[in-house]
ROVEXMAR-527673 format. One record per residue (C-alpha): x, y, z; residue in three letters. Coordinates in nm, 4 decimals. Each point is the difference from the previous one (the first is absolute). Layout:
# residues N
         px         py         pz   res
          X          Y          Z   ala
...
//
This chain:
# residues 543
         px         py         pz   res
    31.6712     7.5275     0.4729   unk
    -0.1834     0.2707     0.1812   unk
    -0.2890    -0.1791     0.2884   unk
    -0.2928     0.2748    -0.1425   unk
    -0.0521    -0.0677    -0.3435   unk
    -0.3380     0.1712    -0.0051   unk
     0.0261     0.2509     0.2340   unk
     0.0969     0.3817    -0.0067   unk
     0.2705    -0.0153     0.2211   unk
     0.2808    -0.0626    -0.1995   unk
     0.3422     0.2232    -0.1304   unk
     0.1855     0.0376    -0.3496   unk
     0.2493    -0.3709     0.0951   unk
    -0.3289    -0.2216    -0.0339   unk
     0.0464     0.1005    -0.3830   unk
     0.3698    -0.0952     0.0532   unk
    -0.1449    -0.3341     0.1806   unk
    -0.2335    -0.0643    -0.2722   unk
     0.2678     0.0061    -0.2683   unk
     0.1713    -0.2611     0.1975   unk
    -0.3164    -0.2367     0.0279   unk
     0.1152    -0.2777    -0.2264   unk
    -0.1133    -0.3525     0.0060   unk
     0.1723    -0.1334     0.2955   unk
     0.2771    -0.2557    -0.0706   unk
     0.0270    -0.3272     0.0676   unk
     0.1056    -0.0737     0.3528   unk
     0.2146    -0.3097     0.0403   unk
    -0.0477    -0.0545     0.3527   unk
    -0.3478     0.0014    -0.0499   unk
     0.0481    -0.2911    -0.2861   unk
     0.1318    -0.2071     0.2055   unk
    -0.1878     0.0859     0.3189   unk
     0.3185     0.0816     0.1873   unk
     0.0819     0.2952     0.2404   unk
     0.2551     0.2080    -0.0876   unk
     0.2527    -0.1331     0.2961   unk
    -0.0690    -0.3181    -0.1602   unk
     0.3277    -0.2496     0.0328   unk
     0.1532    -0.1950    -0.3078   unk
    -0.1512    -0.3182     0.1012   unk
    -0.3760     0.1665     0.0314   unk
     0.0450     0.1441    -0.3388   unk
     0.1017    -0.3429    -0.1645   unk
    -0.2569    -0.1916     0.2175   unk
    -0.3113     0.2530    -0.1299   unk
     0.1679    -0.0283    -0.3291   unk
    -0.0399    -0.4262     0.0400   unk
    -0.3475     0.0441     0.0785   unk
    -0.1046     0.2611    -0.2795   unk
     0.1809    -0.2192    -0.2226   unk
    -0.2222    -0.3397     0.0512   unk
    -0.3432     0.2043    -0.0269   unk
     0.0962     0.2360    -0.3091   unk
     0.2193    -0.1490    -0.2149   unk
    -0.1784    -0.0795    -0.3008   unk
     0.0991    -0.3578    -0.0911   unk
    -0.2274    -0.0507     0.3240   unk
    -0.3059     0.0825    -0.2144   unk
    -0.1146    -0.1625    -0.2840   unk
    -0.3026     0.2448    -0.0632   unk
     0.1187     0.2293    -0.3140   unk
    -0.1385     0.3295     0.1611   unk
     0.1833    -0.0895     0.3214   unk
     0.3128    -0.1206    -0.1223   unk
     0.0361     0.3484    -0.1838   unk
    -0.0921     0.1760     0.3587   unk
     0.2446    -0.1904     0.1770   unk
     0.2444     0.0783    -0.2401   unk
    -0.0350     0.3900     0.0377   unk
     0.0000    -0.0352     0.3738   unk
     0.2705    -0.2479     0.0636   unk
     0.2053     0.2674    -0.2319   unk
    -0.0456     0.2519     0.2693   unk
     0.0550    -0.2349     0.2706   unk
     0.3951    -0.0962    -0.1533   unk
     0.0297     0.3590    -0.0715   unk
    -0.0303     0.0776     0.3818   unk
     0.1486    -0.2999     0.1415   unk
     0.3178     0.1487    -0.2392   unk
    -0.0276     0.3349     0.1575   unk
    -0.0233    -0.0974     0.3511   unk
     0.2636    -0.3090    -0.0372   unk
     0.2851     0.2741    -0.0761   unk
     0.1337     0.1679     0.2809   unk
     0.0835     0.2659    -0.2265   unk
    -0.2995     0.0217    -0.2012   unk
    -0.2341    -0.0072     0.3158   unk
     0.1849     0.2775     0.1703   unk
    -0.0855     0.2355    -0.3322   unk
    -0.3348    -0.1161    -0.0227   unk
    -0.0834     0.0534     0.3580   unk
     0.1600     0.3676    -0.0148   unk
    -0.1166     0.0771    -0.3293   unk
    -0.2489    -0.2262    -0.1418   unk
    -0.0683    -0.1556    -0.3377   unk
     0.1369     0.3209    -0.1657   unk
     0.3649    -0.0720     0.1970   unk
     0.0361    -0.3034    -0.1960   unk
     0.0355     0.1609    -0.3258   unk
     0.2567     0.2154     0.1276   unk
     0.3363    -0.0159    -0.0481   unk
     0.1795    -0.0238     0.3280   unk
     0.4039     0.0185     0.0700   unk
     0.0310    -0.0871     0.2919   unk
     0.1347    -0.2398     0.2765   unk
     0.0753    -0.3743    -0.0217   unk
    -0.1185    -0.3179     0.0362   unk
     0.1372    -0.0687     0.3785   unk
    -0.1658     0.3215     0.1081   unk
    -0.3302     0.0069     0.2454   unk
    -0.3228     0.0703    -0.0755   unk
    -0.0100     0.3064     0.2143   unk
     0.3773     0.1423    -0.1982   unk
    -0.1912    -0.0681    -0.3084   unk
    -0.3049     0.1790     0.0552   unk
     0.1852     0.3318     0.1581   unk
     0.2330     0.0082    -0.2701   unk
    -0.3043    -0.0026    -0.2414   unk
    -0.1480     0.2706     0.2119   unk
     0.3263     0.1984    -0.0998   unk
    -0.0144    -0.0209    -0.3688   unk
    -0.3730     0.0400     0.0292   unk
     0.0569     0.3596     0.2158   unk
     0.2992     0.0596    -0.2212   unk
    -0.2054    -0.0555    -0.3098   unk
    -0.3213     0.2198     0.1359   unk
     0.2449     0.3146     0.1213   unk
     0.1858    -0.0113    -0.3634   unk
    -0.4180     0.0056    -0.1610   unk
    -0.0695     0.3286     0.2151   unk
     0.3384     0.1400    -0.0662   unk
    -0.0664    -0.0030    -0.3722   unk
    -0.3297     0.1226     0.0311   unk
     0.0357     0.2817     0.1937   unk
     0.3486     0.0949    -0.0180   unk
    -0.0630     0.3396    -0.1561   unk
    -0.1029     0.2208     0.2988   unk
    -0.1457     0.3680    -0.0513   unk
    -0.0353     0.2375     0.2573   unk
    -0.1826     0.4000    -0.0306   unk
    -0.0488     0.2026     0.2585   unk
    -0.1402     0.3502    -0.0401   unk
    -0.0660     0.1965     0.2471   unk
    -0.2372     0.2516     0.0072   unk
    -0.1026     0.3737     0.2235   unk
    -0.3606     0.0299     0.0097   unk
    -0.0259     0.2183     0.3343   unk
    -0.1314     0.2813    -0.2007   unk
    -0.2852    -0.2040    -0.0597   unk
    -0.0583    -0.0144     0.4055   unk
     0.1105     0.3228     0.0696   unk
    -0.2333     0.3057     0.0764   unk
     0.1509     0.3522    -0.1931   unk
     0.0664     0.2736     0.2177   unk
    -0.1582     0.3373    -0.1017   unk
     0.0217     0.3362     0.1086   unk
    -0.3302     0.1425     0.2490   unk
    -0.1181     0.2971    -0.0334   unk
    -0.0464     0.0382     0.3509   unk
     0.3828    -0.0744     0.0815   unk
     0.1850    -0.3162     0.0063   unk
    -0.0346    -0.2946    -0.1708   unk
    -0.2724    -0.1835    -0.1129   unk
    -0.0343    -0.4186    -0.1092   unk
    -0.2085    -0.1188    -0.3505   unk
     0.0245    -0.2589    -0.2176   unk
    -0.0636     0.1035    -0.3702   unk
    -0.1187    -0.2395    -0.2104   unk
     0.0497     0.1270    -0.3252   unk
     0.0283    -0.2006    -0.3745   unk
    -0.1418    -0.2939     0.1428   unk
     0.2223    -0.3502    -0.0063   unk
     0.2044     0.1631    -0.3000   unk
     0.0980     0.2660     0.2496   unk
     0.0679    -0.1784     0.2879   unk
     0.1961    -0.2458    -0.1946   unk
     0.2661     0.2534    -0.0571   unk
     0.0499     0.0725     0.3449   unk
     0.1721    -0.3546     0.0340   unk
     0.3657     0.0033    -0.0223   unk
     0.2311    -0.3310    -0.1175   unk
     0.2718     0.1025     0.2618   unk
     0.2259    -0.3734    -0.0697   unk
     0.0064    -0.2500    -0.2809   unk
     0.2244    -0.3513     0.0753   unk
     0.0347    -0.2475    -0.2545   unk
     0.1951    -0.3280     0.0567   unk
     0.0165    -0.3061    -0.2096   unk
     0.1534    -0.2817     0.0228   unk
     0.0866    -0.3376    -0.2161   unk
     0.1756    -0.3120     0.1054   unk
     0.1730    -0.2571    -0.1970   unk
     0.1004    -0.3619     0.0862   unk
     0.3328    -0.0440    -0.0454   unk
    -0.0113    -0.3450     0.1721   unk
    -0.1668    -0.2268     0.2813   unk
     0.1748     0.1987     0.2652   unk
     0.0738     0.3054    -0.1596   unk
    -0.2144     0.3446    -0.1298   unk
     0.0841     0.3094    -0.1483   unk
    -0.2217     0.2756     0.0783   unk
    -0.0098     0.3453    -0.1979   unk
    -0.1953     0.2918     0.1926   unk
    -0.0878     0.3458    -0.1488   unk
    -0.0713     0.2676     0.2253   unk
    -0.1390     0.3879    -0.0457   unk
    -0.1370     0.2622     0.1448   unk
    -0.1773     0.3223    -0.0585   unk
    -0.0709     0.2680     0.2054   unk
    -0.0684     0.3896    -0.0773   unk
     0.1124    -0.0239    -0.3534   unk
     0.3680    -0.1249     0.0870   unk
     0.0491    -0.4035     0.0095   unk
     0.2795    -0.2653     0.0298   unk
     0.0304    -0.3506    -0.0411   unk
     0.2635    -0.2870    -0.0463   unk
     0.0206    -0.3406    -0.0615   unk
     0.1063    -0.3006     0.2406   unk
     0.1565    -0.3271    -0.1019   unk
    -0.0199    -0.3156     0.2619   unk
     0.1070    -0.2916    -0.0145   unk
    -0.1816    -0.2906     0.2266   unk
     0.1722    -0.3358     0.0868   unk
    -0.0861    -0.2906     0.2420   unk
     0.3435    -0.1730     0.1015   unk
    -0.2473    -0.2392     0.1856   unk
    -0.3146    -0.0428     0.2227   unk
     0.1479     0.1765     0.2621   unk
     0.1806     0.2685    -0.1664   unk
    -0.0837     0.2416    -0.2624   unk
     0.1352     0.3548    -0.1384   unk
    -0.1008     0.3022    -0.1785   unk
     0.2737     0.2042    -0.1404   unk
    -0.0890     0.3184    -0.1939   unk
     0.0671     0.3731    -0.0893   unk
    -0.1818     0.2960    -0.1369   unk
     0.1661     0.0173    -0.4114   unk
    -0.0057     0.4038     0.0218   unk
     0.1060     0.2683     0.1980   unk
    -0.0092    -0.0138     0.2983   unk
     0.1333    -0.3511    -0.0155   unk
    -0.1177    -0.2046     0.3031   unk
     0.1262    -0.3188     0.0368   unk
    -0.2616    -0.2195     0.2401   unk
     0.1244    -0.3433     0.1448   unk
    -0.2709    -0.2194     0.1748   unk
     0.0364    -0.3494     0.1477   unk
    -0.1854    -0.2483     0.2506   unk
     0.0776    -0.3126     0.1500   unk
    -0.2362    -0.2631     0.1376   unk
     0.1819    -0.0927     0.3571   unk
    -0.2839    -0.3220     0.0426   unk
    -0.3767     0.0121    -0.1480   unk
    -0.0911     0.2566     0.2851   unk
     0.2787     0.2092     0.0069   unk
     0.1522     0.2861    -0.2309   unk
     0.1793     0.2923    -0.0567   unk
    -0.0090     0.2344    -0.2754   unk
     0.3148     0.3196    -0.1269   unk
    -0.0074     0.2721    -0.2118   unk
     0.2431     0.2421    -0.0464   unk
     0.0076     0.3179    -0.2414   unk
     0.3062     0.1834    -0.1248   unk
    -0.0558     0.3236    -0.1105   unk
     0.3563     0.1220     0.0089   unk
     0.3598    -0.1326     0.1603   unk
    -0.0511     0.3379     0.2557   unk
    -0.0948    -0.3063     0.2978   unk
    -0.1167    -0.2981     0.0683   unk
    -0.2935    -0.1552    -0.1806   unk
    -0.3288     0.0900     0.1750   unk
    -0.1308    -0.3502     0.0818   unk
    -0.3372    -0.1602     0.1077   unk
     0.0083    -0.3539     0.1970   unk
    -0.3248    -0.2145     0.0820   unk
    -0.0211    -0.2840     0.2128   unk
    -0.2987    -0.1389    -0.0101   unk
    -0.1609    -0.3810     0.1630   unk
    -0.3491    -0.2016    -0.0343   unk
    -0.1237     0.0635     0.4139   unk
    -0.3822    -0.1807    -0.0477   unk
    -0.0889    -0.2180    -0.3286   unk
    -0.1370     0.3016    -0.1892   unk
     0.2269     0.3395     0.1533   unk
     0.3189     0.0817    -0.0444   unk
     0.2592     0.2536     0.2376   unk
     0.2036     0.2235    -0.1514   unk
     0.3397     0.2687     0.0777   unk
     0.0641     0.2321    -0.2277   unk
     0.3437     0.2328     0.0491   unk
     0.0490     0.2963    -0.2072   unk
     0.3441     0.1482     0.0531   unk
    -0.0732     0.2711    -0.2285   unk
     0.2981     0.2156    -0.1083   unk
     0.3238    -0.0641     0.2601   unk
     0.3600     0.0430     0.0210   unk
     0.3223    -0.2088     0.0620   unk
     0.2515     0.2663     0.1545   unk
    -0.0226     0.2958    -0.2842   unk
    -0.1057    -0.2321    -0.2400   unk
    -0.3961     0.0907    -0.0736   unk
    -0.1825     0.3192     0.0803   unk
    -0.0717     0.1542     0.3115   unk
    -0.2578     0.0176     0.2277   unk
    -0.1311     0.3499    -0.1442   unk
    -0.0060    -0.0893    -0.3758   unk
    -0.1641    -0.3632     0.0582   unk
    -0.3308    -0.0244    -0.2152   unk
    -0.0664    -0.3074     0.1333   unk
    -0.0324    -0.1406     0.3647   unk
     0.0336    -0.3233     0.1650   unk
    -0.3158    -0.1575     0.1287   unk
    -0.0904    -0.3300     0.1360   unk
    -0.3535    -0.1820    -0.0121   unk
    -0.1605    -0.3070     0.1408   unk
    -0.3183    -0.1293    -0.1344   unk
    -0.2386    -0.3271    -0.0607   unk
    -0.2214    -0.0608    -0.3084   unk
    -0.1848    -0.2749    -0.0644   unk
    -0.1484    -0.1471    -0.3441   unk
    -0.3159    -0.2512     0.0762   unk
    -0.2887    -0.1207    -0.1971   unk
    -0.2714     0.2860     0.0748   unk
     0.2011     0.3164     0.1548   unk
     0.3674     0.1487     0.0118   unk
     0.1628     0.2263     0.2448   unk
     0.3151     0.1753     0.0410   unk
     0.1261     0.2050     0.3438   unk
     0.3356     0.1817    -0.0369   unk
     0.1150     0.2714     0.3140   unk
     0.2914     0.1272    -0.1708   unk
     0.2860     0.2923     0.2157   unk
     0.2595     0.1954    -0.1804   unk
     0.1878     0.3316     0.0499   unk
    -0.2365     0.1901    -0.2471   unk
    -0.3132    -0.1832    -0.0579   unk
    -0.1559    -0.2508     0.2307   unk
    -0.3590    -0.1663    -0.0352   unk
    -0.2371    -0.2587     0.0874   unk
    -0.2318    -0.1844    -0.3040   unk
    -0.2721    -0.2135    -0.0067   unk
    -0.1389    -0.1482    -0.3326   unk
    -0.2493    -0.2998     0.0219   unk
    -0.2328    -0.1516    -0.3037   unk
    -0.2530    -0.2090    -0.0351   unk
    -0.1011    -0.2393    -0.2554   unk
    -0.3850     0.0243    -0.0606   unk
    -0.0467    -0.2689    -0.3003   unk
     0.2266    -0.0921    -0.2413   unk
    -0.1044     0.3399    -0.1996   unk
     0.0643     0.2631     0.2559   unk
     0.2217     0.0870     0.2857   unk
    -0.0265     0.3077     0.3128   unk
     0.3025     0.1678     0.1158   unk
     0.0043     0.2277     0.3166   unk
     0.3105     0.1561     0.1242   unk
     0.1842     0.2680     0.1855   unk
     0.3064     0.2029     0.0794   unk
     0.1425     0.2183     0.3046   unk
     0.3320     0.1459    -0.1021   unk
     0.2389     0.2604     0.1862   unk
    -0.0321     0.1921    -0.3814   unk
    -0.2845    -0.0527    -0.1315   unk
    -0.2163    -0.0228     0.2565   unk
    -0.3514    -0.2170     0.0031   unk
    -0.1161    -0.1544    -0.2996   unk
    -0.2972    -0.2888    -0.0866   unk
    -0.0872    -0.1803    -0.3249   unk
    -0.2821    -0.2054    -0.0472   unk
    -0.0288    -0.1578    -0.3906   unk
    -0.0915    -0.3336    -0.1733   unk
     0.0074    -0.1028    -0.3674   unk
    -0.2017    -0.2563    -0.1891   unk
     0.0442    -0.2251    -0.3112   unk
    -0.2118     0.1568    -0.2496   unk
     0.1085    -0.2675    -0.2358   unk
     0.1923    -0.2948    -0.0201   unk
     0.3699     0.2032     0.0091   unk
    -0.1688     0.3232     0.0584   unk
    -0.0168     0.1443     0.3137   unk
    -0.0991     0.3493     0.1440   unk
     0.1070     0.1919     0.3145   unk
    -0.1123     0.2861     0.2193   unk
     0.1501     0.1476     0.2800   unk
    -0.0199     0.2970     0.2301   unk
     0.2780     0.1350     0.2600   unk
    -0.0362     0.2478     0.2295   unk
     0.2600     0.2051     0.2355   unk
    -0.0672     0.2659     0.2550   unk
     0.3007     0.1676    -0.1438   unk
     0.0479    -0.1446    -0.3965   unk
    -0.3883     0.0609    -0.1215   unk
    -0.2255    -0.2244    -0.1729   unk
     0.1176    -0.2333    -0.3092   unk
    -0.1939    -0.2391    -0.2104   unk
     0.1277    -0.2604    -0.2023   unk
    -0.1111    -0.1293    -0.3222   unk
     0.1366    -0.3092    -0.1160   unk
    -0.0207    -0.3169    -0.2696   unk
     0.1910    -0.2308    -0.0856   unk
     0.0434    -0.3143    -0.2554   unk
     0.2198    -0.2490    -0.0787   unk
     0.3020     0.1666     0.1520   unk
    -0.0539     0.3701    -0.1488   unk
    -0.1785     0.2375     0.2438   unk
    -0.1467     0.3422     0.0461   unk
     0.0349     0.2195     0.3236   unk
    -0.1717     0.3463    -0.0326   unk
     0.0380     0.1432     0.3935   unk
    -0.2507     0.3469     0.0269   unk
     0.0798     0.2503     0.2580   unk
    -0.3130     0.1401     0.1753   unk
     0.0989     0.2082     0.2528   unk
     0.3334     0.1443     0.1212   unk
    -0.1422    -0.0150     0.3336   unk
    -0.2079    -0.2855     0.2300   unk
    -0.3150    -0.0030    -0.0852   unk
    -0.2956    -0.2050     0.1544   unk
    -0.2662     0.0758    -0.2596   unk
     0.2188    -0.0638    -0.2794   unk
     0.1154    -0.3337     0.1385   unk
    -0.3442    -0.1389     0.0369   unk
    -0.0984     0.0820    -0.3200   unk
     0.3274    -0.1276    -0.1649   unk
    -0.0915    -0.3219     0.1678   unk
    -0.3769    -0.0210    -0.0665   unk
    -0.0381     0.1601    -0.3245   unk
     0.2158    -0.3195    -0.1871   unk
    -0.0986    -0.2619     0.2161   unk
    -0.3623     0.0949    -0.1150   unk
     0.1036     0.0462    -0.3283   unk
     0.2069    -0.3477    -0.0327   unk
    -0.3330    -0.1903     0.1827   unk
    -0.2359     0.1678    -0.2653   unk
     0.2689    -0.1366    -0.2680   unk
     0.0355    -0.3240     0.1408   unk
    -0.4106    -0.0732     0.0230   unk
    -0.1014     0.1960    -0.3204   unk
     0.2725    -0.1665    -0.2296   unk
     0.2516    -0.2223     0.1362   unk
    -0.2208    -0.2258     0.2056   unk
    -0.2163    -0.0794    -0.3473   unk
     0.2576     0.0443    -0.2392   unk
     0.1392    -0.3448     0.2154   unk
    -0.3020    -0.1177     0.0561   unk
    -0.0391    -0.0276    -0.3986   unk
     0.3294    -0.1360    -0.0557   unk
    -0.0482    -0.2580     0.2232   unk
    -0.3568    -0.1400    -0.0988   unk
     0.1525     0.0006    -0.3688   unk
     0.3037    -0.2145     0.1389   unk
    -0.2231    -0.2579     0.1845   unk
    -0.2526    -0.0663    -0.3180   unk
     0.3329    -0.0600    -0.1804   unk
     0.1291    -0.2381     0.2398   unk
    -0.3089    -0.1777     0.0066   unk
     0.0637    -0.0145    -0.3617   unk
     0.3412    -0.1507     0.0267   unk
    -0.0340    -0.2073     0.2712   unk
    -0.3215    -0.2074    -0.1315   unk
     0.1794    -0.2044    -0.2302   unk
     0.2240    -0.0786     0.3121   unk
    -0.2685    -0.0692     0.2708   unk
    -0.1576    -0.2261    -0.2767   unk
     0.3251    -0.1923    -0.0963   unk
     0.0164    -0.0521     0.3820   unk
    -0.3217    -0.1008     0.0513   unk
     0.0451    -0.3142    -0.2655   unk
     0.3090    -0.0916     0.1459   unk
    -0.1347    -0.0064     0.3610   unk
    -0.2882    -0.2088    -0.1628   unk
     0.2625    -0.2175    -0.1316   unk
     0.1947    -0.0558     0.2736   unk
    -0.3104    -0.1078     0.2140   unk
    -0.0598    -0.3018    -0.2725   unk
     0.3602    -0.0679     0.0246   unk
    -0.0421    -0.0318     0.4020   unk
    -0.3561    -0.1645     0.0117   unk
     0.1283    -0.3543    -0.0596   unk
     0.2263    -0.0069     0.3038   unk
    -0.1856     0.2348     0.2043   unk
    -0.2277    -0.2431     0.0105   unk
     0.2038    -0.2693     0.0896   unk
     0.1291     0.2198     0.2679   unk
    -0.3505     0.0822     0.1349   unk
    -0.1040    -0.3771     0.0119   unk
     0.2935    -0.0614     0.2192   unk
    -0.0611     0.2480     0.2297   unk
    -0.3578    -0.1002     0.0212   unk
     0.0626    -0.3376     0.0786   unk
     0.2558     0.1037     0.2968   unk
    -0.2624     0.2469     0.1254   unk
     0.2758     0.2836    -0.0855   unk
    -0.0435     0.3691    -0.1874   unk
    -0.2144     0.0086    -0.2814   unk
    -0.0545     0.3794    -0.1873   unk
    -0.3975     0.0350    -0.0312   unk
     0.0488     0.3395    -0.1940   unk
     0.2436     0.2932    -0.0294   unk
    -0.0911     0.3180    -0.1627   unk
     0.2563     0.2003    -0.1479   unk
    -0.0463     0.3923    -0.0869   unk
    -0.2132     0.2598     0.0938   unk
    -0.2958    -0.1500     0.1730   unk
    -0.1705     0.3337     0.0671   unk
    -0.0134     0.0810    -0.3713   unk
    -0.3380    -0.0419    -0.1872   unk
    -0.0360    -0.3606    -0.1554   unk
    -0.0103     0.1322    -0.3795   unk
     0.3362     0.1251     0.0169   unk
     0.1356    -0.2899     0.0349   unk
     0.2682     0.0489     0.2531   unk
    -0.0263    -0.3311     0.2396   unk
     0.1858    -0.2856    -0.1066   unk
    -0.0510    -0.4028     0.1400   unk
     0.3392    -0.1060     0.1055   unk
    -0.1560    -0.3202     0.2232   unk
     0.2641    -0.2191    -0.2214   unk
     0.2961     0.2000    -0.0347   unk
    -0.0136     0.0249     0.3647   unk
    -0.0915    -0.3769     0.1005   unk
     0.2818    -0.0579    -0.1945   unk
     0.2271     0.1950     0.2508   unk
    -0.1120    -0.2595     0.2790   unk
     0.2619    -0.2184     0.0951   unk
    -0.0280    -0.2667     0.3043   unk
    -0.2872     0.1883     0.1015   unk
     0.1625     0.3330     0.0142   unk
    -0.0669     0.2878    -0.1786   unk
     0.3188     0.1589    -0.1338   unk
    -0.0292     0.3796    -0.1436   unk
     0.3724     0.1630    -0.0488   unk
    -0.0096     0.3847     0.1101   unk
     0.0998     0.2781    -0.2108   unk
    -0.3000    -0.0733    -0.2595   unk
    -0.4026     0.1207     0.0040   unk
    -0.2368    -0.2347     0.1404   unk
    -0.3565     0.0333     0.1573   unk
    -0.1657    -0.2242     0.2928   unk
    -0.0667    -0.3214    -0.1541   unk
    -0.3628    -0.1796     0.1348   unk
     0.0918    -0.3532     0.1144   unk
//
């Protein structure tokens, strides 16, 4: 629930957080005024106690009796819960809703703690098969796009020799619009079927366009998890050329792995093949080795050195995946192509995220990015980006993306480095996406969420009221024996509750937001002690 529910400063998941804001459910710990590292015997003690003040052939008042009735209902129904090993280990991962779930798992003679992770298993099982289903159609364009004319000055011919720089501006937007060229169009798709708990089968389309001529093919994989620690991808393009890809990796221990792919493109040499070894180093970073042999020989068998198109390399890196930021360093040396990269983002708000990185390479030379994107919606989100190289121009990148299918349109403005260009490329949207943001995103959430809160107001009335009786209920129920309880307490000079307040004290009188809970809390007092489990809301009680 967000902490600000009347403030601006809020993002898009406080809609997500008010679609979650149901009534609370009934916590059984609380019933019974028990921790939850509560022991056996403390549960069927509390239960002992409840049991004498609420059960309702202890009352003989009608309007009582019926009370009791409905409270010592929920008082069995949590001393049922929390009596079971097995029930209380899906309740305390899970809550009420665990209970109505169906669970397979484990048997009697197993712990608490076995219970509870195998739960955990079925739950994370159950949750990754959801978001497979959802989103396991996957739709990738990419069109890239030449619009250096645009940023280029036309030579002309001067009269007084040589040659002379303008920029003609003529037909407008219409007219400039045609000097833009689509140089690239990439389409890939993708859909994957469950064929069972461990295994997927994964159909890709690919194709690409460029200058009027295009190609494409289609890729078949199949996906299978022999275990925990060992899964495989197996897979090969279904047209000509046919590649055949194989892909495995192997959990060592839960810090360690290695990952291996190999590619056959023909039975001329050995497989090209790509090994990572990779271990945790700090709680949220992870080293890496990659090895690249790239295309090699056994004796005669594979090509030689002069008709390799692809070298071996090897790279070492770290990258790291914590709450509010994410970095990656890589320094990578091979026979043609060696680099250094460094790629870190940062995690604003749950709406938008900052990346900033950079690249020195022995071909391409020195490159930057900076770039964010930002949930527009709830599985909408938008991207900007501009790189720059002092030898492979200026490129900005356009993209969005939702629910898996996604949108990349990269523009090249200039050929060539360019300062001016760069600051504008960077300026110009980030201006643009703030004037966006403030003019209709910020209200068009605003809205939404003042129209969610009046309707949980709405909903939740009924509740707060229903609560409200039964609180006032209880109290009767306790007043008899609290009373008892004070007297004796009195006469041994021990604790005796002179008021507790419940609520929000700071909030006006008329709203109604204080409650008395001098009883309910006297009634807590045992041998002059106060006794208050943790892990449930309380305020400072005056005494």
């Amino acid at each position: 629930m967000p902490a600000d529910l009347s403030g601006d400063n809020y993002d898009h998941d406080d809609l997500i957080d008010f679609e979650d804001m149901r009534p609370p459910q009934v916590d059984y710990y609380a019933v019974l005024n028990l921790s939850k590292t509560a022991s056996e015997e403390d549960i069927k003690d509390s239960y002992k106690k409840l049991s004498r003040i609420f059960h309702p052939d202890k009352h003989s008042d009608p309007a009582l009796k019926a009370a009791a009735e409905t409270k010592f209902h929920v008082i069995n129904k949590a001393f049922e819960v929390l009596s079971n090993p097995q029930l209380r280990a899906v309740y305390d991962e899970y809550g009420e809703e665990g209970l109505n779930t169906r669970w397979e798992v484990g048997h009697r003679v197993k712990t608490s703690q076995e219970l509870r992770e195998e739960y955990a298993q079925q739950a994370r099982e159950k949750r990754e098969m959801e978001l497979e289903n959802l989103l396991r159609s996957k739709t990738d364009i990419t069109t890239n796009v030449n619009a250096t004319r645009l940023f280029t000055r036309e030579q002309e011919l001067s009269p007084f020799s040589g040659t002379a720089y303008a920029t003609r501006n003529n037909g407008g937007f219409l007219q400039a619009l045609k000097k833009i060229e689509i140089l690239q169009v990439n389409i890939k798709s993708s859909f994957e079927n469950q064929l069972g708990p461990r295994t997927q089968f994964v159909v890709t389309g690919q194709m690409t366009s460029r200058s009027s001529m295009g190609a494409g093919n289609v890729i078949g994989m199949i996906r299978h998890a022999f275990s925990d620690k060992f899964n495989v991808e197996v897979g090969s393009s279904l047209l000509n050329p046919r590649v055949p890809v194989f892909k495995g990796t192997y959990s060592i221990d839960p810090l360690t792995f290695i990952t291996g792919q190999a590619h056959v493109a023909d039975f001329k040499g050995p497989a090209p093949l790509v090994m990572t070894f990779g271990r945790r180093v700090t709680k949220g970073a992870t080293g890496y080795m990659t090895i690249r042999t790239g295309e090699w020989a056994i004796g005669s068998w594979g090509p030689v050195f002069e008709r390799r198109r692809e070298f071996s390399s090897l790279a070492l890196g770290v990258t790291s995946q914590e709450k509010n930021r994410a970095y990656q360093v890589e320094v990578q040396t091979g026979i043609m192509q060696s680099h250094i990269s460094v790629d870190h983002t940062w995690t604003l708000d749950s709406s938008t995220k900052v990346r900033v990185g950079g690249n020195m390479s022995t071909t391409a030379g020195i490159n930057a990015s900076i770039g964010g994107d930002r949930k527009v919606t709830q599985h909408t989100k938008v991207g900007l980006a501009v790189e720059a190289g002092l030898s492979g121009g200026v490129v900005f990148t356009f993209k969005v993306k939702r629910l898996g299918q996604s949108i990349t349109v990269p523009i090249i403005l200039s050929a060539q480095f360019n300062p001016r260009l760069v600051f504008w490329a960077t300026l110009a949207p980030l201006c643009a996406v703030t004037a966006l943001d403030i003019a209709y995103v910020k209200p068009k959430r605003r809205r939404e969420r003042e129209e969610k809160i009046k309707e949980l107001r709405v909903i939740h009335a009924d509740f707060i009221a229903t609560q409200k009786r039964e609180a006032e209920e209880a109290l009767e129920l306790l007043r008899e024996s609290t009373a008892h309880k004070t007297r004796q307490e009195q006469e041994r000079d021990g604790l005796v509750i002179v008021e507790a307040l419940y609520g929000n004290l700071s909030a006006a009188s008329e709203l109604d937001l204080v409650a008395d809970v001098t009883i309910a809390v006297q009634a807590l007092v045992n041998n002059s002690q106060l006794s208050m489990p943790a892990g449930h809301s309380k305020v400072k009680a005056g005494c």
